[in-house]
N, C-alpha and C positions, 0 to 999 in steps of 0.2 A: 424664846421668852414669850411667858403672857405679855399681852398689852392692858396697862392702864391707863384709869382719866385721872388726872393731877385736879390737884385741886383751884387750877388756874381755867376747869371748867365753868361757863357762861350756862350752863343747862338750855345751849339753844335745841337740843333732840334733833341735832342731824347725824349723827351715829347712830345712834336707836337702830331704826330701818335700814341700814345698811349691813349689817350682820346677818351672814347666811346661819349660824348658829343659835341665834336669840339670847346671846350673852350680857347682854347691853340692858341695864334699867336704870330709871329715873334715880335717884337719890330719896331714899326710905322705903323704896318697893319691892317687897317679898319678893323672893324669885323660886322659880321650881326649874330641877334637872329636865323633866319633860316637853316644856315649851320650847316650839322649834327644833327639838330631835326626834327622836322615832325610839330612845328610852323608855323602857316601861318596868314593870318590877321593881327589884332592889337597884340601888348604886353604891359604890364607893366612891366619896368625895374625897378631894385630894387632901383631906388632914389624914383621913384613915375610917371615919364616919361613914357609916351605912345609913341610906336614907330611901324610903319609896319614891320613888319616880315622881310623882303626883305631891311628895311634901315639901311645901311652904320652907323655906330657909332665911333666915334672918337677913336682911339687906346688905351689902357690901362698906354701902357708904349711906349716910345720912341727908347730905346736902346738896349733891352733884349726882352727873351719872356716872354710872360704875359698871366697871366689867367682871363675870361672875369669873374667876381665873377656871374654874371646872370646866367651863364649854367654851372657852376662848381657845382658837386656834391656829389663831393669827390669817387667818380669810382661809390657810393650808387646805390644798384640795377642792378651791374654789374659787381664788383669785390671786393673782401675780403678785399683790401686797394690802397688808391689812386695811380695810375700806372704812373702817372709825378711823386712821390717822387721814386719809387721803380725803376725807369733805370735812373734819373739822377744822375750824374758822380761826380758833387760837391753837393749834400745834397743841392741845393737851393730850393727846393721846399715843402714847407712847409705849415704849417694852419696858417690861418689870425687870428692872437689877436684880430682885430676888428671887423670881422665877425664869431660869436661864434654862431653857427646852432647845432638842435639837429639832432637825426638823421630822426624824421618825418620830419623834414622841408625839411633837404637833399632828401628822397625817395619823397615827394610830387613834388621837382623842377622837379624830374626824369622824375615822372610820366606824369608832363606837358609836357614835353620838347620831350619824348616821347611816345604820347598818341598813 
């Protein structure tokens, strides 16, 4: 599973920086496939959307911080357990019910995201 922030987020940004991925932004912050991977070129995003590496995508969330589910990979390939649940302060960071990943799927995102 991806991890999400619930809306029981405090937006204190102590997840932010803890992401080896760069999946993590504030609530209303444009985010791009590029930052914190080593992506370049086209991508497919996980609806089926192709997008340049370098473009701007609408924010996750509005008011809180959000996880981009495209480059979440649950720390896989980097740490023993995901590092947004393990420093934030209210338990808002959690696995998505609707994105139920195994852990090859997790380690392949990795491996793409950083070839």
């Amino acid at each position: 599973m991806a991890i999400i922030i619930t809306d029981e987020c405090i937006n204190c940004g102590a997840c932010e920086p803890e992401c080896p991925n760069n999946a993590i932004y504030e609530g209303g912050v444009e985010w791009t496939i590029s930052e914190g991977t080593t992506i370049t070129g086209k991508y497919t995003l996980e609806g089926g959307k192709e997008v340049a590496a370098d473009d701007s995508n609408a924010p996750v969330e509005e008011d809180y911080y959000f996880i981009t589910p495209d480059k979440c990979t649950e720390c896989m390939g980097f740490h023993e357990e995901p590092q947004c649940a393990a420093v934030c302060p209210v338990d808002c960071c959690v696995p998505d019910p609707d994105r139920e990943e195994t852990e090859e799927v997790l380690l392949a995102r990795q491996a793409t995201l950083h070839a």
